[in-house]
C-alpha positions, 0 to 999 in steps of 0.5 A, a space after each residue: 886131089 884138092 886139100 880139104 879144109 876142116 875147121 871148128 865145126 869138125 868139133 860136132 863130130 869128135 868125143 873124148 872118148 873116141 880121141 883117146 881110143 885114137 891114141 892108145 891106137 896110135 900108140 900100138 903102130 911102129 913108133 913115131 918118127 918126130 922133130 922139133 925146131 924151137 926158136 926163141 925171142 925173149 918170151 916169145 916162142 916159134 915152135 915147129 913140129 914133124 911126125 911121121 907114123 907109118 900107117 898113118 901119115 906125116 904131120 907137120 905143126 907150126 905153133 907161135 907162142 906169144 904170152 904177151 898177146 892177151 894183153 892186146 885181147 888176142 889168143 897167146 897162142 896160133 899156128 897151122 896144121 899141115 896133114 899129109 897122106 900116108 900113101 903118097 905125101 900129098 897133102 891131104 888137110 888143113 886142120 884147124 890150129 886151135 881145134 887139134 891144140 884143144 883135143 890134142 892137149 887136153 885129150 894127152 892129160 886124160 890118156 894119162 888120168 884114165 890110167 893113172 888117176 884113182 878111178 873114184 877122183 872127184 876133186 879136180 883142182 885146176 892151176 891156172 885159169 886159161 883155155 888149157 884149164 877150161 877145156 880140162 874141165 869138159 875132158 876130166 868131167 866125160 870120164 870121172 863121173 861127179 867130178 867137182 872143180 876148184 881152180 887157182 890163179 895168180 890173178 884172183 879175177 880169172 880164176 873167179 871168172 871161171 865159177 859156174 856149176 861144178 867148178 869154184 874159185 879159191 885163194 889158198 892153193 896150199 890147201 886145194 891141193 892137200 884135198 884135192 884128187 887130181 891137180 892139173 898145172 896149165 900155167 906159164 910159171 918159171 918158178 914151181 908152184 905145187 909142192 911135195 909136201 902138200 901132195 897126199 898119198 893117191 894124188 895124181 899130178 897132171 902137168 901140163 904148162 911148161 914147155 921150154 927148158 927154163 919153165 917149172 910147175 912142180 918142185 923137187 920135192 914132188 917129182 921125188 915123191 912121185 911115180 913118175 910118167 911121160 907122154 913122150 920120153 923124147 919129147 920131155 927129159 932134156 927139153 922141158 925145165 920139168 924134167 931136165 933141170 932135176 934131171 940135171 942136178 941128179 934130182 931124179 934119175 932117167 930110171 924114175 920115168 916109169 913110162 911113157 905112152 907106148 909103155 901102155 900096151 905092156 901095162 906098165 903105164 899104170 898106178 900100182 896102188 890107191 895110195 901111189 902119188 903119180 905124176 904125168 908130164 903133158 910134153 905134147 909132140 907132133 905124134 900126138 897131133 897127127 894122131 888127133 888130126 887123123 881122128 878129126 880127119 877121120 871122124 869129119 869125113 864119116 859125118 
């Protein structure tokens, strides 16, 4: 059997809805089998992920992180997709690295949006300008109707280079996040930037940009406010510095993570009430991807 190849264009044939319909389903088969391999030199990241979900297949994702290639004018971020078949281990497709990347991450924090955010959110402010933000922008905008954007970054100029129709740049991030419905962190920060204090109640606080132990977007102060959820609890609590240094340091207990993504079928991934401040952590997981490149896979063999 040979190995098809779906690249960029499969994107003409996937939606935001239909992706997130993909992970509540993933979600209702026995639970994923995953492991992760990080390796580090200095900033740089070699990350390389496995899933196996019985009744779906076996994926296997290899992602390098390398912040300092925008320097240079090249994408910070690259890597493969391998998708391997349920039913005998061969593998069936080559996924586009960035395509399933772009739906997997943004496609996660709107799951979690769609259940946890107030349903008449309108002011989405976005933390960072980079292609995680731009693409929340089209997710968060299929699903909230009216939605308006605000972003910040540390450097003025992207966040400028954002402003189009519906989306503004600001300075002043104290007072974005004070108006703002939604808040979605996609940075590479060491050190928090969104603090509790500024969080009003009904805010929901999708974090998406730390990813290795000594990385951080929200503070002590936000987490303890919070109604706390995960997409994943193994691939969150004692990996990621969002959860695993409070975690640590007796901040936050393993209690105060509500739920993660197979929580959804008992109702307990959930806001309770419009004046609940929810917070999700975006940790990713190699489930996760091969539930968005089955979809791809799926949805480009049916076109």
């Amino acid at each position: 059997m040979s190995v098809e190849i779906i690249g960029p264009e499969a994107e003409a044939h996937i939606s935001w809805a239909g992706l997130t319909d993909a992970l509540e389903a993933g979600h209702r088969l026995p639970r994923a089998e995953i492991a992760d391999i990080f390796l580090y030199r200095g900033k740089d990241t070699l990350l390389s992920r496995a899933a196996w979900i019985d009744g779906l297949g076996q994926l296997v994702k290899t992602a390098t992180i390398f912040p300092g290639n925008t320097a240079h004018g090249l994408a910070s971020v690259n890597g493969a997709v391998n998708l391997y078949s349920d039913r005998e281990g061969t593998l069936e497709a080559l996924v586009d690295f960035h395509l399933v990347t772009k739906w997997k991450t943004a496609g996660d924090s709107l799951l979690a949006a769609k259940r946890l955010a107030r349903p008449d959110s309108r002011n989405i402010l976005l933390v960072g300008a980079g292609t995680v933000a731009r693409n929340m922008v089209a997710a968060y905008a299929s699903h909230f109707a009216d939605a308006r954007f605000v972003v910040w970054n540390r450097s003025p100029a992207a966040a400028q280079a954002m402003a189009g129709p519906h989306v503004r740049a600001t300075d002043d991030l104290e007072a974005a996040v004070r108006q703002a419905d939604i808040i979605c962190t996609a940075t590479m920060s060491h050190e928090p930037l969104i603090r509790g204090d500024w969080l009003r109640p009904g805010t929901h606080l999708d974090l998406i940009g730390a990813y290795r132990p000594d990385m951080r977007e929200a503070d002590d102060t936000a987490l303890q406010r919070a109604r706390i959820f995960v997409d994943s609890r193994a691939t969150t609590l004692h990996h990621i510095g969002e959860l695993k240094d409070p975690l640590a340091r007796g901040v936050i207990a393993e209690t105060d993570v509500i739920a993660d993504f197979y929580d959804m079928a008992s109702g307990r991934f959930a806001r309770q009430s419009p004046d609940d401040i929810t917070l999700a952590k975006n940790g990713g997981g190699a489930h996760l991807d091969l539930m968005t490149a089955a979809y791809i896979a799926g949805a480009w063999r049916a076109r």
